[in-house]
C-alpha positions in Angstrom: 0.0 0.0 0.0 3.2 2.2 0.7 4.6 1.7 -2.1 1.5 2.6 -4.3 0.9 5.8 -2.4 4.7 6.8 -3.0 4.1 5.8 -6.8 0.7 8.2 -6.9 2.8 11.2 -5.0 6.1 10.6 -7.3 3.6 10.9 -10.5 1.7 13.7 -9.5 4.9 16.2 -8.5 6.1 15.0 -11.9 2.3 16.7 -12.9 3.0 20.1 -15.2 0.1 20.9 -13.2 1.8 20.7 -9.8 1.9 23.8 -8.2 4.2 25.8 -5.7 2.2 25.2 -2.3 2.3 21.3 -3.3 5.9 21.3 -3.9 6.6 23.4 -0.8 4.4 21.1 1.2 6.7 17.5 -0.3 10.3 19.7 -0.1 9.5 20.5 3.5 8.3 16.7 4.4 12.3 16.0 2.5 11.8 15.1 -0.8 14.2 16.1 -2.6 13.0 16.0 -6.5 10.1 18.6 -5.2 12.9 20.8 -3.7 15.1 20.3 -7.1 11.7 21.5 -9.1 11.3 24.7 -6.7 14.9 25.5 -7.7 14.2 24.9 -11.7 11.6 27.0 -11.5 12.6 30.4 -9.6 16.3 29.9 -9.8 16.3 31.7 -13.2 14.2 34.8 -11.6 15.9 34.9 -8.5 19.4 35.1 -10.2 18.5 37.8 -12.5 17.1 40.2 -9.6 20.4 38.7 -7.7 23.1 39.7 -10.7 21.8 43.1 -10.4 21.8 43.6 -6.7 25.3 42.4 -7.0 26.6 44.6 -9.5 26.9 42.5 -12.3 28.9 40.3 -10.5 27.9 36.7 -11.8 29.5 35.0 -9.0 28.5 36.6 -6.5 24.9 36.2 -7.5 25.4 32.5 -8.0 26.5 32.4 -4.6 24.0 34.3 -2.9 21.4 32.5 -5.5 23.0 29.2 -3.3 22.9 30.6 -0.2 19.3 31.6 -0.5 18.5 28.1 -1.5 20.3 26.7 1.0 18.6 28.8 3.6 15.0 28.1 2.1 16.0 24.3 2.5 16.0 25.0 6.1 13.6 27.2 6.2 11.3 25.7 4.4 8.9 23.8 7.2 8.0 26.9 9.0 7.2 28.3 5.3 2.9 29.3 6.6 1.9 29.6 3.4 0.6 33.0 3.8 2.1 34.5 0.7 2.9 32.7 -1.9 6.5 30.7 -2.4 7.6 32.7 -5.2 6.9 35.6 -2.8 8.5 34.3 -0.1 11.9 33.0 -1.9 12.1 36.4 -3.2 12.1 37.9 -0.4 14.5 35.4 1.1 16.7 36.0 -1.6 16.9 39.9 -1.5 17.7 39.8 2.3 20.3 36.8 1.7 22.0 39.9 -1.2 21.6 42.5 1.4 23.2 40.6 4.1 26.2 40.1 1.9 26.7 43.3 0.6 26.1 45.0 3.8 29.1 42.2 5.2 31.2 43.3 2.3 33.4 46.5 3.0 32.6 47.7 -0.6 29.1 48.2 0.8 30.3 50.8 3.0 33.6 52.6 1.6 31.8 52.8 -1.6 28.9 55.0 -0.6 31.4 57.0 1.7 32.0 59.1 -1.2 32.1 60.1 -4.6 34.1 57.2 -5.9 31.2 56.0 -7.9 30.9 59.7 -9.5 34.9 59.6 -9.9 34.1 56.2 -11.8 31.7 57.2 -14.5 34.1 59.9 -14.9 36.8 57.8 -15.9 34.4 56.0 -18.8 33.6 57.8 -22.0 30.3 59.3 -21.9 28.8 57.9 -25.5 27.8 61.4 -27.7 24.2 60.4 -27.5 21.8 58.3 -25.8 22.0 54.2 -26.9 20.4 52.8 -23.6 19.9 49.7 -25.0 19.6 46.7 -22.0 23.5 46.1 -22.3 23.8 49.4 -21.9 21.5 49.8 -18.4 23.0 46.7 -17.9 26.7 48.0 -17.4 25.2 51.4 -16.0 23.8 49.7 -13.4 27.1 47.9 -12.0 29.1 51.2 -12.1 26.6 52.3 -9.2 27.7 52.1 -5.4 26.1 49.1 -4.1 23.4 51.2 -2.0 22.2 53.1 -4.2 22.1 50.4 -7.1 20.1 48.6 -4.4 17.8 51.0 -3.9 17.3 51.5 -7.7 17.1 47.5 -8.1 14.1 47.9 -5.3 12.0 50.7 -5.9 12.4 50.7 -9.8 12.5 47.5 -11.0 11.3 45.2 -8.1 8.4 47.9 -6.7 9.5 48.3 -3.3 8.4 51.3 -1.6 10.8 53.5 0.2 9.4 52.5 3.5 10.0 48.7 2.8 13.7 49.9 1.1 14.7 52.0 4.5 13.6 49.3 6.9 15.7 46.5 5.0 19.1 48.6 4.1 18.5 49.9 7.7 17.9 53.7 6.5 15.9 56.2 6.9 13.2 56.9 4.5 14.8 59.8 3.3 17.8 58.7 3.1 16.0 55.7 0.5 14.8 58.6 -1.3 18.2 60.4 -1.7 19.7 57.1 -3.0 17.0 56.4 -5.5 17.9 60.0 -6.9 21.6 59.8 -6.8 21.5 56.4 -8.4 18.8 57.8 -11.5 21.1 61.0 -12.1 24.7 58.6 -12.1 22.7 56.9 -14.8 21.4 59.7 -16.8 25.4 61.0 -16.7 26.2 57.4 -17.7 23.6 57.0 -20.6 24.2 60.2 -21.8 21.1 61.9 -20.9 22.9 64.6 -18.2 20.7 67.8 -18.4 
């Protein structure tokens, strides 16, 4: 009886039609193959928000892509189903980034000063606007990690400033000021400086 039980469960989670609370419920209990389809399917999401909360840095997102995964393996059986899992891992996976870049002393030295300004200087400023993705894309990682962050958040991801200040541990303010800072060193990087 087992064994035809296991067969039934093993053939539905294979189901297209399986969906996130069923595969939470089947990770959490240990099975693995559920866990492996979470990570299929929001892996590729979570990395891309991850690569640009991390500069660029393709590394560093896989790793904090891992560590978030790893964490949600543990996490995972006081998941309460409240919001939805996609929710949840993304949220997960922004405070696993912020963690690590608030660890890393870039974090801090970087938004000390002007040393972001001082490196879009150093680039050449194309004679008119091609902000193609590639281009945003490379515009992005010249930011200081806060206030690429705080661009990442509140312009691509939707986060409002309140939500922003609470999790880099600012005021609201202070969210606001780095949202702007971060749009004007891209508008000097695009080419778009008024």
């Amino acid at each position: 009886m087992d064994m035809l039980n296991a067969t039934v469960t093993a053939a539905a989670l294979t189901s297209p039609a399986v969906d996130d609370a069923e595969l939470a419920r089947a990770a959490a209990a240990g099975d693995v193959h559920a866990y492996e389809r979470i990570y299929r399917r929001h892996a590729p999401r979570l990395n891309a928000l991850l690569w640009r909360l991390c500069g660029g840095n393709a590394a560093r997102a896989e790793d904090v892509l891992q560590e978030t995964f790893i964490q949600a393996w543990r996490k995972l059986p006081q998941f309460r189903f409240e919001s939805a899992l996609a929710t949840w891992l993304h949220r997960l996976a922004v405070n696993t980034a912020l963690m690590e870049l608030r660890a890393s002393a870039a974090f801090e030295s970087l938004d000390a000063g002007d040393d972001g300004r001082e490196q879009l200087s150093d680039m050449a400023a194309p004679a008119r606007c091609h902000a193609t993705g590639m281009d945003l894309e490379r515009a992005l990682q010249t930011l200081p990690p806060r206030a690429r962050a705080v661009l990442v958040l509140h312009d691509i991801e939707g986060w409002k400033h309140q939500e922003i200040a609470t999790e880099l541990q600012m005021a609201v303010g202070s969210s606001k000021a780095q949202l702007h800072r971060a749009r004007g060193l891209l508008r000097v990087r695009l080419g778009d400086a008024q």
